[in-house]
C-alpha positions in Angstrom: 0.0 0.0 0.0 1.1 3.5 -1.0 0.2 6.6 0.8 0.3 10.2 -0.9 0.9 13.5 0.2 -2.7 14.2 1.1 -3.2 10.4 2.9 -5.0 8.7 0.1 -3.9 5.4 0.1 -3.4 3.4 -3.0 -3.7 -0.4 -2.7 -2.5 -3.0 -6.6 -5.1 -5.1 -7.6 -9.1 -5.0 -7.9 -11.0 -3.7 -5.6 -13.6 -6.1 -2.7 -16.8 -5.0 -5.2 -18.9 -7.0 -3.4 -18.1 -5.4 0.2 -18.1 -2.0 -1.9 -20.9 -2.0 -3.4 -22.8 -3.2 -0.6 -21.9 -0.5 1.8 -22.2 2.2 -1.1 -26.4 0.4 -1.1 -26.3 0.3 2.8 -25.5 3.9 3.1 -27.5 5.1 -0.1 -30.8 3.8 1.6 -30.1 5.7 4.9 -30.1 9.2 2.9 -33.7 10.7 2.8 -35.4 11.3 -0.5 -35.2 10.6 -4.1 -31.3 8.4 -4.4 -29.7 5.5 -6.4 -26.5 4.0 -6.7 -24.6 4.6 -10.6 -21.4 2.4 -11.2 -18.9 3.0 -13.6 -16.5 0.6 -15.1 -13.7 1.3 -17.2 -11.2 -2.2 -17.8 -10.9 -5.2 -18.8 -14.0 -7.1 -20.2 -13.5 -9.5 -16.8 -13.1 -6.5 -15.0 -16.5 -5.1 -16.6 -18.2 -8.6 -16.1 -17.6 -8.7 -12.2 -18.9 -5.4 -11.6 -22.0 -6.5 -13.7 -22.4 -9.5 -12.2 -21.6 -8.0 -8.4 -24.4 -5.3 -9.2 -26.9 -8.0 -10.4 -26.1 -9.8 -7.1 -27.2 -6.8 -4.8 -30.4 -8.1 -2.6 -33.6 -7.1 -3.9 -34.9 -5.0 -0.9 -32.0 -3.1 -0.2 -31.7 -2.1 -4.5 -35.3 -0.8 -3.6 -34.2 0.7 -0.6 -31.5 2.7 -2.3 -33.7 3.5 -5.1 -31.9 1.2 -7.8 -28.6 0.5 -8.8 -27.0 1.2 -12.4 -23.8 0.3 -14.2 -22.2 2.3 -16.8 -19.9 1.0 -19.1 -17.0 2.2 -21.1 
């Protein structure tokens, strides 16, 4: 792990989507009002594929909850 100047840390490899993309939903569906979750994916077609696949696997009522979730692909 790298750490910069301004304490960002940098970490190689993919990112824990799952664990991600759940607590991006989690938090999302506490926030009052009119919401959703949008993902973007630049990469690698697996790359791509896991984020489509992770989004997919999001649980029903908490996709509701959020007010939906998206992907965006490049």
């Amino acid at each position: 792990m790298r750490t910069s100047a301004t304490g960002s840390a940098w970490t190689a490899g993919r990112p824990a989507l799952p664990q991600l993309l759940d607590s991006m939903v989690r938090l999302t569906s506490a926030v009052p009002g009119p919401s959703g979750v949008a993902v973007g994916v630049c990469g690698p077609p697996g790359l791509v594929e896991e984020v489509r696949k992770t989004a997919r696997g999001v649980d029903w009522e908490l996709r509701s909850a959020c007010g939906g979730v998206e992907v965006h692909e490049e």
